[in-house]
C-alpha positions in Angstrom: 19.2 -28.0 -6.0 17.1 -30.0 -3.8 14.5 -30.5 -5.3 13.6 -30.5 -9.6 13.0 -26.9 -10.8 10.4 -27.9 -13.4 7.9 -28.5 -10.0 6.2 -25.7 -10.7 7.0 -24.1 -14.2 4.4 -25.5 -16.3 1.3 -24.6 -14.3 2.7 -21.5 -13.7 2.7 -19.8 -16.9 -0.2 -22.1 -18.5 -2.3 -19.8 -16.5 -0.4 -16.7 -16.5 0.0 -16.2 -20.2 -3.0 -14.2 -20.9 -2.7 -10.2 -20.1 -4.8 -9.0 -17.3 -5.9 -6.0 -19.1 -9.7 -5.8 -18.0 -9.2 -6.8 -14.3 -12.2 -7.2 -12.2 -11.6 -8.2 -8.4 -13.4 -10.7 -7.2 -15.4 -10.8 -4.3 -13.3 -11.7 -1.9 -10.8 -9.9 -3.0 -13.1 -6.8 -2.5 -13.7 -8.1 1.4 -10.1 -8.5 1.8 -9.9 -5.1 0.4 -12.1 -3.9 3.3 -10.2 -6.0 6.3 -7.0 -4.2 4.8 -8.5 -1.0 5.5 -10.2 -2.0 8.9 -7.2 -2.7 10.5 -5.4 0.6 9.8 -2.1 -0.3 11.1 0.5 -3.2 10.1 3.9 -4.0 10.9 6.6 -4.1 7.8 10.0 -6.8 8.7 13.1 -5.8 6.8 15.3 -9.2 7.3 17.8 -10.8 5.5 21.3 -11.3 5.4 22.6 -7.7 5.4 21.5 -7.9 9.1 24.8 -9.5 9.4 26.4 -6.1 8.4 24.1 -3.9 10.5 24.5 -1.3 7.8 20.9 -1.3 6.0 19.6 -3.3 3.2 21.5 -1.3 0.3 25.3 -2.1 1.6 25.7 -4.5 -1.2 24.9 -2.0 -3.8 26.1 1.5 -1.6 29.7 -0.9 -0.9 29.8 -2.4 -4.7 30.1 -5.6 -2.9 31.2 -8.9 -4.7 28.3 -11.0 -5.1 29.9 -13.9 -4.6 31.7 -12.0 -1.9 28.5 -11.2 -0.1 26.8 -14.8 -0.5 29.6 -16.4 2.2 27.4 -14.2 4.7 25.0 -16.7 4.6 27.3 -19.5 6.1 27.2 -17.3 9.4 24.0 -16.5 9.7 22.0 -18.1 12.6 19.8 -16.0 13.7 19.3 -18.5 17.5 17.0 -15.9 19.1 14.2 -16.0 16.6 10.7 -16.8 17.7 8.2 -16.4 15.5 5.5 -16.9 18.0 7.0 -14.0 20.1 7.1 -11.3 17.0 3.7 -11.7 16.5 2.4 -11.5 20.3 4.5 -8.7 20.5 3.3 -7.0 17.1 -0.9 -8.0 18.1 -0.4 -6.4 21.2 0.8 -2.8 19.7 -2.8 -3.4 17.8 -1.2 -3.7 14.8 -3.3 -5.8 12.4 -1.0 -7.8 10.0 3.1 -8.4 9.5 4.6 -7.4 6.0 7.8 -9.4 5.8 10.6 -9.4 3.0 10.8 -13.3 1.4 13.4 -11.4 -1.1 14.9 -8.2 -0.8 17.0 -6.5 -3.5 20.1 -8.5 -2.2 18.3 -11.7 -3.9 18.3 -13.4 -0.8 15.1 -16.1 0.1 14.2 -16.0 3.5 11.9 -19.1 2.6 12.3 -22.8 1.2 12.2 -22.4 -2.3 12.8 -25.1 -4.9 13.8 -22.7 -7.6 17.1 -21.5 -5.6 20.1 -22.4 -2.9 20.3 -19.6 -2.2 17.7 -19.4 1.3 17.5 -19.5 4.5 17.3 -23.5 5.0 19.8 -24.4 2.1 22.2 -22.0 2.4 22.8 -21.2 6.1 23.3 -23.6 9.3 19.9 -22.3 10.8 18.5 -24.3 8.3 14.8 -23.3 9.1 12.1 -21.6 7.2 11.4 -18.6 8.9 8.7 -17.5 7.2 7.0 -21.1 7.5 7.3 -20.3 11.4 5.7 -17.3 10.9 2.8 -17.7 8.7 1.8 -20.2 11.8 2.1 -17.9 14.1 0.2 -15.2 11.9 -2.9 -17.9 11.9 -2.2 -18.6 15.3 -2.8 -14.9 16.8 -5.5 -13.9 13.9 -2.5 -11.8 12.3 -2.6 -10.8 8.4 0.2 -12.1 6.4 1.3 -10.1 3.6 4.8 -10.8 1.7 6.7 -8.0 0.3 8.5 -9.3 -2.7 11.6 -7.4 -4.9 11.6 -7.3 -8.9 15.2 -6.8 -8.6 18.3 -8.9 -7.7 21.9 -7.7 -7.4 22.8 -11.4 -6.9 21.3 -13.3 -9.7 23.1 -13.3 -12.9 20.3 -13.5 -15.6 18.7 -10.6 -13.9 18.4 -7.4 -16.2 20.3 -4.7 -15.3 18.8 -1.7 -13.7 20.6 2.0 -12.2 21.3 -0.2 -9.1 23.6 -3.2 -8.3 25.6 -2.8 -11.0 29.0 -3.0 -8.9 28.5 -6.5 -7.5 30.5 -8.4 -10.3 28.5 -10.3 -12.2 29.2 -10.8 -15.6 26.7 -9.1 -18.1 26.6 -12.0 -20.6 24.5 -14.3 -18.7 21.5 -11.9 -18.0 18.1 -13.4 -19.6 15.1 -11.7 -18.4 12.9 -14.8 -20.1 14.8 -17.4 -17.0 14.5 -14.8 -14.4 10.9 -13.7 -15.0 10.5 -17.6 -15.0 12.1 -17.5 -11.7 10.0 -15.1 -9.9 6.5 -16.1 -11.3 7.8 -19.8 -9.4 8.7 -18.5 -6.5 5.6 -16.6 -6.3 3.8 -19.8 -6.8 5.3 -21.4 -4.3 4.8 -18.8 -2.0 1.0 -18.4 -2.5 0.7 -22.2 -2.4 2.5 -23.0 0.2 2.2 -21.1 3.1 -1.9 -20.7 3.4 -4.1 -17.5 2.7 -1.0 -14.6 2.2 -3.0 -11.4 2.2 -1.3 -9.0 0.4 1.6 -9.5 -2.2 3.8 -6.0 -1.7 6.0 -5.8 -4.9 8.9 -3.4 -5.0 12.1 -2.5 -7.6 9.8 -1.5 -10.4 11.8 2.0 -10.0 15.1 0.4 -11.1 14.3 0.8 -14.4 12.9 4.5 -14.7 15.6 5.4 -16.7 14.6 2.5 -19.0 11.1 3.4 -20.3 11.0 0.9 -23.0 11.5 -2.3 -20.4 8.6 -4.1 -19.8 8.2 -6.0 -16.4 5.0 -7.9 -17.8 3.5 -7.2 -14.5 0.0 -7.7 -16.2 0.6 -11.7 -16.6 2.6 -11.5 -12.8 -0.6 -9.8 -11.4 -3.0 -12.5 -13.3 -0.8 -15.3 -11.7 -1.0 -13.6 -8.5 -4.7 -13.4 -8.6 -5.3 -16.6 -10.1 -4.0 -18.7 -7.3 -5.5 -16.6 -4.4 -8.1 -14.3 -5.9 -8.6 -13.0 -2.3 -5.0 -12.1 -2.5 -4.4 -7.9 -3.1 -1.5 -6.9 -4.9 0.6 -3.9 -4.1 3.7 -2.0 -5.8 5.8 0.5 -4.6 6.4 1.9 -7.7 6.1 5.9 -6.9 3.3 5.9 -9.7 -0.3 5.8 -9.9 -1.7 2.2 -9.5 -1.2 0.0 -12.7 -4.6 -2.4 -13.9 -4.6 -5.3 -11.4 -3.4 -3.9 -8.3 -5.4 -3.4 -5.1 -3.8 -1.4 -2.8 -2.0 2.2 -3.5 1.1 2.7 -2.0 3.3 5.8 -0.9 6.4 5.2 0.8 7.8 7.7 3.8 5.1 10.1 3.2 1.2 10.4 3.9 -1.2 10.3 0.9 -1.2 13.9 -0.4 2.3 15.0 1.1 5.2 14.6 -0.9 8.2 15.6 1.7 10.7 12.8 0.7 9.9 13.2 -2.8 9.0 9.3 -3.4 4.7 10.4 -3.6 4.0 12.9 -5.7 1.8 10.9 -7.2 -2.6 11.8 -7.5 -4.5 9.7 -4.3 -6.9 7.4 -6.1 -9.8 5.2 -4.9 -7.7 2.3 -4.2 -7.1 1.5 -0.1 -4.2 3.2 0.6 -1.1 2.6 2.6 1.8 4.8 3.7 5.1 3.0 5.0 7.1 4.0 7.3 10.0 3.9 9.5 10.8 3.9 13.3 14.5 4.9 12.5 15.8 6.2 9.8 16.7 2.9 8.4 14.4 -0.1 6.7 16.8 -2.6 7.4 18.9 -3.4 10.6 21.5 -0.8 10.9 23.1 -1.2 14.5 24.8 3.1 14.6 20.9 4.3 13.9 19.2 4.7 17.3 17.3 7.9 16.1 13.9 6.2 16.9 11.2 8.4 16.5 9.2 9.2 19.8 6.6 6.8 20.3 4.2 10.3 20.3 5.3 11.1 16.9 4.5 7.2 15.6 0.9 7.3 17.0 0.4 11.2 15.4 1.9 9.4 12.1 -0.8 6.6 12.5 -3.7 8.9 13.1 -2.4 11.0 10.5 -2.9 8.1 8.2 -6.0 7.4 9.9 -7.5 10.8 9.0 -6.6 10.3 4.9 -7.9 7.1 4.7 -5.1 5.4 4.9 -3.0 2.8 6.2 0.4 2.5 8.7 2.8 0.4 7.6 5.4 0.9 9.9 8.9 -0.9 9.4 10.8 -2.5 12.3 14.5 -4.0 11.0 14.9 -7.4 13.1 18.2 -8.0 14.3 20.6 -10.9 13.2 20.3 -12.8 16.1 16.5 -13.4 15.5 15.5 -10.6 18.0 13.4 -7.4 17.3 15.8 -4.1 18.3 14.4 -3.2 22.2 13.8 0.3 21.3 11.5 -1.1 18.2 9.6 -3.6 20.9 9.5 -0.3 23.6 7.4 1.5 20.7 5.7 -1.3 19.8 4.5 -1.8 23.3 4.0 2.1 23.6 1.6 2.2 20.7 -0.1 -0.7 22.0 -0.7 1.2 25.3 -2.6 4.1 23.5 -4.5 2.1 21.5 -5.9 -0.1 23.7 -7.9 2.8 25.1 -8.0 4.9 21.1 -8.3 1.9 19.1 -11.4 2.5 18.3 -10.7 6.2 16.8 -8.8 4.7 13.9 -9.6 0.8 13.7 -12.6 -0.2 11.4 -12.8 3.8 10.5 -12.6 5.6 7.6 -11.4 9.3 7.0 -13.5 11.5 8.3 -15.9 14.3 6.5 -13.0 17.0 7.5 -10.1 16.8 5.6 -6.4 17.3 7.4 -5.8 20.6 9.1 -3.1 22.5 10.9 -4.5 21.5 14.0 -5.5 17.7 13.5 -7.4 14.9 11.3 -11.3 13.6 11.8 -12.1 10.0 10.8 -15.5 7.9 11.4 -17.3 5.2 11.9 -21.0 4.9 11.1 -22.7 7.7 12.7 -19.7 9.0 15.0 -16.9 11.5 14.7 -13.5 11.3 16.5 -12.0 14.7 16.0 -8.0 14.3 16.6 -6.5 17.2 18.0 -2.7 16.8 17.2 -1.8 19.8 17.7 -3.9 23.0 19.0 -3.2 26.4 21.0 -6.4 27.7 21.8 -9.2 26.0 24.0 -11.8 26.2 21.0 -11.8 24.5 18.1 -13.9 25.3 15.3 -14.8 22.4 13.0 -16.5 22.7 9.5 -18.8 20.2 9.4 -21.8 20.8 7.7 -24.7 18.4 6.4 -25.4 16.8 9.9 -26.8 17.6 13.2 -24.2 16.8 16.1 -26.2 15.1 18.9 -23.8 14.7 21.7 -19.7 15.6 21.8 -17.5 13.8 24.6 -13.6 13.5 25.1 -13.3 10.2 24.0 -11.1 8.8 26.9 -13.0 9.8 29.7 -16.7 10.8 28.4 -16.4 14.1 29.6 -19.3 16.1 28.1 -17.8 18.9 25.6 -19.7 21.7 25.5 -20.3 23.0 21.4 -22.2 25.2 19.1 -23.7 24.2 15.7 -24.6 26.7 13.1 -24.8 26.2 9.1 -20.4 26.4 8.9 -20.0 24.2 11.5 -19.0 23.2 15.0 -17.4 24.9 17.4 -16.3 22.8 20.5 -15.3 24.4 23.7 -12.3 22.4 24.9 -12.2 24.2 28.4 -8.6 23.6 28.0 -5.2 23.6 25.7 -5.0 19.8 24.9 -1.7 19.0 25.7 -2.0 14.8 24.8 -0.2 13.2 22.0 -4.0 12.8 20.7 -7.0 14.5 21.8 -9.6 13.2 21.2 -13.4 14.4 20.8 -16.6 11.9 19.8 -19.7 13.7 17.8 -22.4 11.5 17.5 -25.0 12.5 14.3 -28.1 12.3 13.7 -28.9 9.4 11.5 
């Protein structure tokens, strides 16, 4: 170990000791709350060292890989081609407005400098860099959001508890100790929300691994009181497939948009909380080198609008490579979705859902007094839109200010298209009467 472990265990659970069970954001934390939701769109990073393998961030579990076994990747990785400076142009210019990235995944991997493990990037590989060091700079740099997704689980460490997953990597069941490795993640969070400037968003995930464990109790109210004590601006997410727990800030549904329950991970009610949906190009969260099913770019920017239009955020996942690079057909989307919005931008950035709820044919969302009716997908040349409780002054296509002609009675609009739109996003602007 390179550096003493007690660094940071005494102030760490001095002020995490008391349960948050009355939590009350502060104000900043509400503004960040509200530059979360402006921004409508974020980029998650799956990397660590199952990169190597190319196979997805659950080999070591799907393989029952040796833990000790799997650790020698990290002599090999050196990842020569990363540049943090050029992820985050790359990610700004798809008008994406913060980076999500994985300081721990479920392999128990750090991808930072931490004191309480050797087990990271600098120690334990000859890259020897902190990569997430290089890229909270950039973030700042470029304006970017920095949020850090962190895992509750570890199929590496030995004092951590036993869940339904990572049970075939080898490790003896007589050292686990949930007191040492609770200890061990409330330090590295420390360290990670002390040293690397204003982090955003803390995106927690693993919770799940214990469902079939009612009775285990993650003490997330002292983790989320810890979190919020040394960044109170800082909003706390979990990925937990339930319905937000006291002291988090941001509701989460993962592969599905609020309301929709397709891959059976959301079925959970949509509360008041800002809400995210994540998301990925492939079919894969991690770098898996035989998936190059990459959804359409059309389909991504209909997935973000569909967000848009429930009041909700995109996270969309891109799995870096293990040379340091982004996958080409990730940056060809990325660049894609930057194309459309810088002209639609506007439609979903700084918006909130609209007054008409999802339908067949498309979303609404809005911004002060206008409208931006997306047409996603429509066979007629008329659409009929119930809004009610405001006067419609003036509809235009959004992209070219073309007048659209519409009639307003007491159930609504009906705008007369003049044609079947045939755009990944149509777009119509009603401006209200105040």
């Amino acid at each position: 170990m390179k550096r003493l472990l007690t660094l940071l265990c005494a102030c760490c659970f001095a002020a995490a000791s008391h349960a948050q069970s009355a939590y009350v954001p502060t104000p900043d934390n509400l503004r960040a709350r509200e530059a979360f939701r402006n921004d409508r769109f974020g980029i998650f990073l799956h990397w660590g060292l199952y990169s190597m393998l190319a196979t997805g961030e659950w080999t070591m579990t799907n393989k029952n890989l040796n833990y000790k076994e799997y650790a020698k990747l990290a002599g090999g990785f050196c990842p020569a081609r990363f540049d943090a400076r050029e992820w985050v142009r790359a990610i700004k210019a798809s008008g994406a407005g913060y980076i999500c990235f994985t300081t721990r995944h479920h392999e128990g991997f750090s991808m930072f400098d931490t004191a309480f493990s050797d087990y990271n990037i600098v120690d334990a590989t000859p890259f020897g860099r902190d990569v997430l060091r290089e890229l909270a700079e950039a973030c700042r740099e470029e304006g970017i959001g920095l949020h850090l997704y962190y895992s509750h689980i570890d199929w590496y460490r030995e004092d951590c508890p036993r869940g339904r997953t990572g049970l075939g990597t080898g490790r003896p069941g007589t050292e686990v100790n949930w007191e040492s490795y609770y200890a061990f993640m409330n330090n590295q969070l420390t360290e990670l929300l002390t040293g690397y400037g204003p982090i955003r968003a803390v995106w927690f995930d693993g919770w799940w691994d214990q469902d079939q464990n009612p009775g285990f109790d993650w003490q997330l109210d002292e983790q989320y009181a810890l979190v919020h004590r040394l960044q109170p601006a800082c909003l706390i997410a979990n990925n937990h497939h339930q319905t937000p727990f006291p002291g988090e800030d941001i509701q989460v549904f993962e592969r599905d948009l609020p309301g929709e329950n397709e891959a059976g991970l959301s079925g959970q009610a949509v509360g008041e909380l800002p809400l995210e949906t994540c998301q990925t190009m492939n079919g894969m969260w991690g770098y898996k080198i035989t998936d190059q099913e990459y959804k359409p770019a059309p389909e991504l920017i209909r997935y973000l609008v569909g967000a848009a239009g429930r009041d909700a955020n995109l996270l969309l996942n891109i799995g870096p490579q293990p040379d340091g690079e982004l996958p080409a057909a990730a940056v060809e989307r990325l660049q894609e979705i930057g194309r459309w919005m810088a002209v639609y931008g506007p439609t979903v950035r700084g918006t909130r859902g609209g007054p008409i709820g999802p339908r067949p044919w498309g979303v609404t969302t809005q911004r002060d007094d206008r409208v931006y009716v997306h047409i996603l997908d429509l066979q007629d040349r008329e659409l009929f839109v119930p809004l009610t409780g405001a006067k419609v002054l003036r509809a235009v296509r959004y992209d070219d200010r073309t007048p659209v002609r519409f009639r307003q009675d007491d159930e609504g609009v009906l705008l007369r298209l003049g044609e079947v739109p045939d755009v990944t996003d149509y777009v119509v602007e009603l401006t209200l009467r105040r």
